[in-house]
N, C-alpha and C positions, 0 to 999 in steps of 0.2 A: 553396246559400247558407247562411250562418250562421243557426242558430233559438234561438229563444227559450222557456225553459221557464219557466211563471210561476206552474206548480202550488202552491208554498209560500209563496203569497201570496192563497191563495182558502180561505172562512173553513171548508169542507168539509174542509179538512187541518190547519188550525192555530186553528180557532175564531174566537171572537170578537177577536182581534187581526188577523183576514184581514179580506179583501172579498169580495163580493158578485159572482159571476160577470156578474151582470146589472148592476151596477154600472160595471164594467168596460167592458163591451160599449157600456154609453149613454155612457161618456165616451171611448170611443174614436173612435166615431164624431163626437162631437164636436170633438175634436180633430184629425182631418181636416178637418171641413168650417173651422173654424179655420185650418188651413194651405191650405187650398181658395182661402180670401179674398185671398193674397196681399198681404197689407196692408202687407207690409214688402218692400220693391226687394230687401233684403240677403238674401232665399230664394234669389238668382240660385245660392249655394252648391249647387243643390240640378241646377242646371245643368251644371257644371265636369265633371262625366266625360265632357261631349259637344263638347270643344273639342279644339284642336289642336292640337298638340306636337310641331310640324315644328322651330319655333325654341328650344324645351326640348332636344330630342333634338340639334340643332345645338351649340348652346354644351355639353351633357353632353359631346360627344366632343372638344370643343375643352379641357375639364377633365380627362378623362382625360389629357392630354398632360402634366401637371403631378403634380409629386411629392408634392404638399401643395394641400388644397381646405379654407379659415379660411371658416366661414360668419358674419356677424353678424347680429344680431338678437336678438328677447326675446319672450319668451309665447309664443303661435301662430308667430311666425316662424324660433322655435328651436326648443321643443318638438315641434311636426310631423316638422318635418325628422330631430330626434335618434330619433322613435319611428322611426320609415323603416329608419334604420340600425341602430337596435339589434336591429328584429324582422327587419330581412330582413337581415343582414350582419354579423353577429353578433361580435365582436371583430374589427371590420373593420381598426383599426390594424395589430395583429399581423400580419396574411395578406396585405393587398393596396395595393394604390396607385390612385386616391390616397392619403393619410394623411388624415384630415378631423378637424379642431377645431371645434367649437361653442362660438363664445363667446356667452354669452348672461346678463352680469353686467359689473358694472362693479368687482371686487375685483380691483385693479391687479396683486396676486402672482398670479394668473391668465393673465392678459395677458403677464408678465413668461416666465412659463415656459412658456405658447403659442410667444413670439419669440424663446426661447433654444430650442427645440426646429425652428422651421421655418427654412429658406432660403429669403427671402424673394425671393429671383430665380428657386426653383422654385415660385410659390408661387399659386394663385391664389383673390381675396377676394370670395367675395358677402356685398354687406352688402344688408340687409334690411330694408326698412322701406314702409309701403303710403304713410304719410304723406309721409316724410322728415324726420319731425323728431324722431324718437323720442330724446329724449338719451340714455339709455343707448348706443343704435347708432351713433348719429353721435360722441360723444365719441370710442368705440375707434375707428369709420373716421377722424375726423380723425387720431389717433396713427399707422393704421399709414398712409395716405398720407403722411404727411408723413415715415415712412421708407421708404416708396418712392421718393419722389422723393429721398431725401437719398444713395442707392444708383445715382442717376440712371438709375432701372428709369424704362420708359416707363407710364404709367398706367393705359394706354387694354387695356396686358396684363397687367395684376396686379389687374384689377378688375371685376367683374358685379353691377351692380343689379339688385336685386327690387322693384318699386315702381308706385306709381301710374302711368296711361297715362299723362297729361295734363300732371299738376303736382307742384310739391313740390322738394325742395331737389336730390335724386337724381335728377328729370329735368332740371331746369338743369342740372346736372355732366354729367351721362349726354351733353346734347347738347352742350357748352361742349367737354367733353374726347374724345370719340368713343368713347366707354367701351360696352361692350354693355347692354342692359337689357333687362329680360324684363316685362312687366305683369302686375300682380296686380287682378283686373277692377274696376272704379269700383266695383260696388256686394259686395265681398267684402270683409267684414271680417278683422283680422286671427286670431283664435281660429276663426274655419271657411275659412280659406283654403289649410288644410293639402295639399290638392289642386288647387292653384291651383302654377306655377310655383314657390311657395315650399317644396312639398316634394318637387316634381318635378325639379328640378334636380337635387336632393341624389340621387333617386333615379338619375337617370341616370349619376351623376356616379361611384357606385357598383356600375354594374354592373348594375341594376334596370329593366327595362325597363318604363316609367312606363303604357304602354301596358294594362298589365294591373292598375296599379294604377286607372286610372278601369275598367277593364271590370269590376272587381269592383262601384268605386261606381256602378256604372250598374244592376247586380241591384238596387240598394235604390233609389235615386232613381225608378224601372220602380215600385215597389210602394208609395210614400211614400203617394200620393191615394187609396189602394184604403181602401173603408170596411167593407169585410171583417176582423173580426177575423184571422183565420186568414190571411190575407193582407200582415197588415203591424204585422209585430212590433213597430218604432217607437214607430207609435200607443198600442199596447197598452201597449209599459213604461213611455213617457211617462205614460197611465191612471193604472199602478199603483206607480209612484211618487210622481205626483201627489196620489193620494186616500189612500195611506197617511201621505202627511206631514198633509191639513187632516183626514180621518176618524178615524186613529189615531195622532196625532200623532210619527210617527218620522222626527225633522228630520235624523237623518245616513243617508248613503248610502253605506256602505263598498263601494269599489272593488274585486273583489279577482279577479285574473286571476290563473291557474294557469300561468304559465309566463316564466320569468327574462326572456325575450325581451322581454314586453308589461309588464315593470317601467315602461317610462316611458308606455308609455300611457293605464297610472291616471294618473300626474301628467296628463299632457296632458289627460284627461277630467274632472278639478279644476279645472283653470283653464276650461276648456267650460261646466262645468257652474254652478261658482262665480259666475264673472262674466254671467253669460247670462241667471241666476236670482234673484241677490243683488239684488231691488231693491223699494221700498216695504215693507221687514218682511216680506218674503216670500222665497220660497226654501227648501232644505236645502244643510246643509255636506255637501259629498263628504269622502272620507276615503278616502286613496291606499294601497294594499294590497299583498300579493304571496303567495302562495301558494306551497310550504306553510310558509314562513317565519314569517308570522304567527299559525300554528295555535299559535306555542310563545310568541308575545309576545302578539298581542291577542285570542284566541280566548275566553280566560276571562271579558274586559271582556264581550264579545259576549253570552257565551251568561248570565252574571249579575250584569250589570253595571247601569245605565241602561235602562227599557225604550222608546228612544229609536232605534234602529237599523233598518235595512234592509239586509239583506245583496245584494248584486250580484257574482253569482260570475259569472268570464270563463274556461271551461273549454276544453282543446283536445282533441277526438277523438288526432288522430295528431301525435305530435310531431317525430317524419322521421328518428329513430334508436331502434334497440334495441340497449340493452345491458343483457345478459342477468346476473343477479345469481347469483354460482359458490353451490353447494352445500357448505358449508364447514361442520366444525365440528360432526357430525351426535348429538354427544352434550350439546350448549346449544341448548337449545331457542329461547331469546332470539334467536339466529343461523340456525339451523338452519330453521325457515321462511321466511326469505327466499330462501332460494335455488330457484333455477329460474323464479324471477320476472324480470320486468324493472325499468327502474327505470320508464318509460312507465306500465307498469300500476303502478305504486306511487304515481305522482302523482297520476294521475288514479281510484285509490283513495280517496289521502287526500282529493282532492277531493269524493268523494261520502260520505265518511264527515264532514267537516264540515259537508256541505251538510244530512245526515239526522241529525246531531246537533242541529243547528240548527231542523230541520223535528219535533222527539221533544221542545222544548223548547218548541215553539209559537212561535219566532222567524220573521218573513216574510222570506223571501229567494225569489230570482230569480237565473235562468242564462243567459246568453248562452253558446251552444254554434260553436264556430269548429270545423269539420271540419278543417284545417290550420293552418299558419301558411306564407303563401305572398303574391305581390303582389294576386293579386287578393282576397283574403279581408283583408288589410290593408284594401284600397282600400275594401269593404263595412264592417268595424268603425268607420271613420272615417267614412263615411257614414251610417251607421246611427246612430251616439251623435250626430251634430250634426244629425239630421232629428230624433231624438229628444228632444233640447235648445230644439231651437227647438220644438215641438211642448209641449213642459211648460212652454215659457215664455210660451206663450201661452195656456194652460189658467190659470195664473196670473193671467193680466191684465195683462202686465208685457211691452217688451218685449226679446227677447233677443237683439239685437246692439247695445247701445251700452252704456255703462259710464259713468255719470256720475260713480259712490263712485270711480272714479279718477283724475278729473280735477281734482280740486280740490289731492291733491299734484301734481300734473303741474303745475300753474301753481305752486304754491310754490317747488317747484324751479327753476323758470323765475328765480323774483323774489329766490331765495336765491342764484342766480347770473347774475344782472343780466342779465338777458333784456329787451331795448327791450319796453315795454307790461307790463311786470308788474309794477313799481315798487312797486304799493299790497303785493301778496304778498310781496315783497322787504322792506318794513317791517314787517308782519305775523310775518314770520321774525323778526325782528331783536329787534320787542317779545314773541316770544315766548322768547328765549333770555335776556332781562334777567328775568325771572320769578324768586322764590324757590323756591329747588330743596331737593328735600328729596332729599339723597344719601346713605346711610350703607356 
């Protein structure tokens, strides 16, 4: 299983900008017995690696048959799915089929060169959404259905919902048109439902056999209640993230995984972490990273910049290629040490030389350590950072599945384009765009 190093964050290594081993230890245990309470139904995330995937694994090989798999959706319903692909299938367009697009915006030249690029008679669409009302997802599914029908494709095969059991505009359709659908569970919200049919699909859809993506999240899930430091790393970085933002006050969280593969999975853990945390004045801003790209653009902010930061390095033991660097050049020295290396050990060099640059500088940081990059070690980091999320966000006080700060655009939008019942939002927009504007 993936470990957790938390060494450069205890004040034995980095002084009085650390914590307190013992500090650590009473709030970890607290925040277990905090997740213990089960106060929130939406913990059911915590469930998901122990369900079934007879009708996931079904419609995957029914997607294989298509030349092209269009997913829609936004937030968790897209980001999930795109980390999936990036980290286990790596220029998956180039190599194999399906072809998969993720639309997960509403900037029309998008859209435009998605549908100038697919045949939409080879083509198959899950659109995504837990509610069904998500506008962003529905505006593009109403576009492309209505050019499926206008190709006189039959519906019920050019389309797969993601979506509520029960209710919602996609289970009317789903049932009205005989379209397939898959449930995304009542009490799964969208930002921890990445293991929920919404990123299981994608996985299977690709070749991945989703199978080993819950068996990884079930290592972590097995160890979430244990009130064992040593036993549940979760708990512990939730601690020490926690008490370094209200103790020493360091409100950003730099993301920073060492490896191009888990680029989207800093974003994916910004939108986790962001909206989970963000509420009552309370929180820290995550801050999406990539290694060692950033040693040469935000390294210097880091190490003398703001003493505002938390570093979160996401290092990988074995990257699942060696290539070996030729010995060239033996009279330039600048050249000539690299050679006989690999680039594997060069990465994850440079990764420890920022990480003890950072630790020579008294900066707090932390490691999450991935032995591979593989389905089931995917399936644990995604479990791991949303039992960790919900765990700081209730150390907090706060809690961390619902999003209030962004519901109040959601209904503007609604009344800026005359949605029945939002009328008052609708004028709201309207007296706010006759405003003097100061434009130069």
């Amino acid at each position: 299983m993936l470990r957790l190093d938390f060494s450069n964050v205890l004040q034995e290594e980095i002084g009085e900008r650390g914590l307190k081993i013992s500090e650590i230890e009473e709030c970890t245990k607290r925040a277990v017995s905090l997740l213990s309470e089960k106060k929130y139904d939406e913990l059911d995330f915590i469930n998901l690696p122990y369900q079934q995937v007879e009708k996931v694994k079904q419609i995957g090989e029914r997607v294989k048959e298509y030349e092209y798999f269009l997913v829609l959706g936004i937030g968790g319903s897209a980001l999930g799915p795109r980390v999936i692909m990036e980290s286990l299938s790596p220029f998956h367009n180039l190599k194999k089929t399906p072809k998969v697009f993720i639309y997960d915006n509403v900037d029309p030249l998008t859209l435009k060169q998605i549908v100038e690029i697919v045949d939409l008679k080879k083509t198959l669409i899950n659109v995504i959404s837990k509610s069904g009302s998500t506008s962003e997802t529905l505006a593009s599914f109403l576009i492309l259905w209505r050019m499926v029908r206008d190709r006189k494709l039959r519906v019920n095969e050019h389309f797969v919902f993601t979506t509520d059991p029960e209710k919602g505009n996609l289970r009317r359709l789903a049932s009205e048109y005989e379209i397939p659908a898959l449930e995304i569970p009542r009490n799964v919200v969208g930002r921890y439902s990445v293991l929920s049919p919404v990123g299981l699909l994608l996985a299977e859809a690709i070749g991945v056999d989703s199978s080993y993506l819950l068996e990884g999240a079930r290592e972590v899930s097995e160890k979430a209640f244990s009130k064992n430091i040593g036993e549940n790393p979760m708990a512990c970085l939730a601690s020490c993230l926690y008490m370094i933002d209200i103790l020493r006050e360091r409100k950003i969280v730099v993301f920073l995984p060492y490896s191009d593969r888990l680029k989207t999975l800093s974003e994916w853990f910004c939108q986790l972490w962001a909206e989970s945390l963000g509420k009552d004045g309370k929180g820290t801003t995550p801050y999406p990273s990539i290694g060692t790209t950033d040693q040469h653009s935000q390294l210097q902010l880091w190490m003398e910049g703001p003493e505002d930061k938390v570093i979160l390095f996401l290092s990988v033991d074995r990257h699942g290629f060696q290539e070996e660097i030729p010995e060239e050049f033996h009279d330039i020295e600048g050249l000539r040490f690299l050679g006989g290396h690999t680039l594997e050990e060069l990465i994850n060099t440079e990764q420890l030389a920022t990480e003890m640059a950072l630790w020579m500088n008294k900066k707090p940081n932390l490691k999450i350590i991935l032995p591979q990059i593989d389905a089931s070690t995917i399936g644990q980091i995604f479990q791991f950072l949303q039992v960790t999320t919900a765990m700081a966000g209730m150390l907090y006080g706060v809690n961390p599945f619902n999003q209030p700060g962004v519901e109040l655009g959601k209904r503007l939008t609604y009344g800026a384009m005359g949605k029945r019942g939002f009328e008052t939002e609708g004028e709201e927009v309207k007296n706010y765009l006759k405003r003097n504007r100061f434009i130069i």
